[in-house]
C-alpha positions in Angstrom: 2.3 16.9 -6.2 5.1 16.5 -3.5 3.3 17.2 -0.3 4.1 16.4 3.5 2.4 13.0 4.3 1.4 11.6 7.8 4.3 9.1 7.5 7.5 9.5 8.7 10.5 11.4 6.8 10.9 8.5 4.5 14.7 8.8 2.4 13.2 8.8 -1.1 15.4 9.0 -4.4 14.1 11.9 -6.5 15.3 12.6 -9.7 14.0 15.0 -12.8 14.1 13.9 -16.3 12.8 15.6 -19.2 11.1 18.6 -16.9 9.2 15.5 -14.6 9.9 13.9 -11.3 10.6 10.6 -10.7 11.0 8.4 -7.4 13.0 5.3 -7.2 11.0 1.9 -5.9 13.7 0.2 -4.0 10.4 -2.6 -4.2 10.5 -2.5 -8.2 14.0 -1.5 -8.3 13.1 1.1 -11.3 12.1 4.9 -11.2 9.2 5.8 -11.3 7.0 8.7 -12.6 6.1 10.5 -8.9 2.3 10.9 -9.5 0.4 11.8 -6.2 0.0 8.2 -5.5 3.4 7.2 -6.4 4.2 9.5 -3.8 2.1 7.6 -1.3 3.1 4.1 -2.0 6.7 4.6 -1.6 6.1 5.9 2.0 3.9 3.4 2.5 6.3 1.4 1.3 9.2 2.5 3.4 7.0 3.0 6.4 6.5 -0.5 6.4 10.3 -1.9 5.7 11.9 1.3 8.2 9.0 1.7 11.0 7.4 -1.9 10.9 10.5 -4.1 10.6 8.9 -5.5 7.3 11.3 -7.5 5.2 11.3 -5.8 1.7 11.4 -9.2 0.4 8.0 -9.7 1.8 6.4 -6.7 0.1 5.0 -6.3 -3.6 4.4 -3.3 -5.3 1.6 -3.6 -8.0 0.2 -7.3 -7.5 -1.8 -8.4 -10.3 -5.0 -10.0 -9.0 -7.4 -11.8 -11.6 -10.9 -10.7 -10.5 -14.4 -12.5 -12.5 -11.4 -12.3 -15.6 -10.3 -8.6 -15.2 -6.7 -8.5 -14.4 -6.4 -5.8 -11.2 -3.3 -4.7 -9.2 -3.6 -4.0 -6.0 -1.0 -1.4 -4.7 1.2 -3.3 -2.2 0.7 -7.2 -0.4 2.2 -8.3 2.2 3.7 -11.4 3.0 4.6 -13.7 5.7 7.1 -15.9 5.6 5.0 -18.8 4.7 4.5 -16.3 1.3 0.9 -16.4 2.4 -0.4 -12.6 1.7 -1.6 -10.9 5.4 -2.3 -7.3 4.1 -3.2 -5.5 1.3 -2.6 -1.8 0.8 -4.6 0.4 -0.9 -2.8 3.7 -1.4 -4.5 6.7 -3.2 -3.4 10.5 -4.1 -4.0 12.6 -1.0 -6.6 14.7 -2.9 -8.9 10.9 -2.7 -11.1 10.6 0.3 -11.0 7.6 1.9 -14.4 5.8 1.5 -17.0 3.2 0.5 -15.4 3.4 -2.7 -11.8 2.7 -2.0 -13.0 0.0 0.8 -15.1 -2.0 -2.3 -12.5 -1.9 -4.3 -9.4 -3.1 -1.9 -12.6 -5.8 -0.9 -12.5 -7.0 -4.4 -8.8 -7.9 -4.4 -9.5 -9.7 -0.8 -12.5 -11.8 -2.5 -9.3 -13.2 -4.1 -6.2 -12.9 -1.8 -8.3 -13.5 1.9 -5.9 -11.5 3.8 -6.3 -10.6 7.5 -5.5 -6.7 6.8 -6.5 -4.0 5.0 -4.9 -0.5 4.9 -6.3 2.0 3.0 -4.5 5.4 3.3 -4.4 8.7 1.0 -1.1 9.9 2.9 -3.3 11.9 5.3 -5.6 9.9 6.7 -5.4 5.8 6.9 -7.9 3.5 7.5 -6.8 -0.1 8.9 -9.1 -3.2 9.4 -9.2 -6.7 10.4 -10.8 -9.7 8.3 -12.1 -12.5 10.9 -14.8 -14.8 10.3 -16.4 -12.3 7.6 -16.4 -9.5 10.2 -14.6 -6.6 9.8 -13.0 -4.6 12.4 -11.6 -1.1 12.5 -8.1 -1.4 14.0 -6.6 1.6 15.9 -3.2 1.6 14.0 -0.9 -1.1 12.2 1.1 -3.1 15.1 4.4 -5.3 15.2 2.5 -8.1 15.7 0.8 -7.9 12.1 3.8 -9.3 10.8 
């Protein structure tokens, strides 16, 4: 469950209750079980506040998005300062390949949100893109000027 990530050393709060692990979401500001993905969201999570100089009151954890009438959440959005979303993060267990799959569904959430950037990472390998004019382009890594 708690494996090395391609993300910094990121200073998580781990605690065990009743024989399970949990990590506190300094985002969410409650523990939380530490599934696989858990694991991955709060280093994307800190990644973002520790590495990118992203204010944590600019980041959501577990945004609800009304799609065709199904209510979905979309892992973390980013914010600017405006509070106009500019990135949605679509974290998965590192077991999950990144593919067509993950990249329709964080698509759906941007049919409703229209954000510039999409992140799509399973702790091991990331996947970043661009939305501009409809076209979509593969972005070497996430940069300061993002935000």
């Amino acid at each position: 469950m708690i494996v090395p990530l391609d993300f910094p050393k990121a200073e998580l709060r781990l605690k065990r209750k009743n024989g399970q692990v949990y990590v506190w979401c300094i985002i969410r500001k409650m523990d939380l079980l530490c599934t696989p993905e858990e694991w991955v969201r709060q280093h994307v999570i800190h990644y973002l506040i520790h590495q990118k100089g992203v204010s944590q009151g600019l980041i959501t954890s577990e945004y609800t998005i009304d799609y065709n009438g199904i209510s979905k959440r979309a892992d973390i959005v980013v914010f600017n300062r405006e509070q106009k979303p500019i990135m949605i993060v679509e974290c998965k267990a590192p077991e999950v390949a990144i593919n067509d799959k993950v990249m329709f569904q964080i698509a759906q959430y941007n049919a409703k949100l229209d954000v510039e950037y999409l992140f799509l990472t399973n702790g091991l390998k990331h996947l970043i893109c661009q939305v501009k004019n409809g076209e979509l382009t593969v972005l070497d890594g996430l940069d300061d000027s993002m935000f």
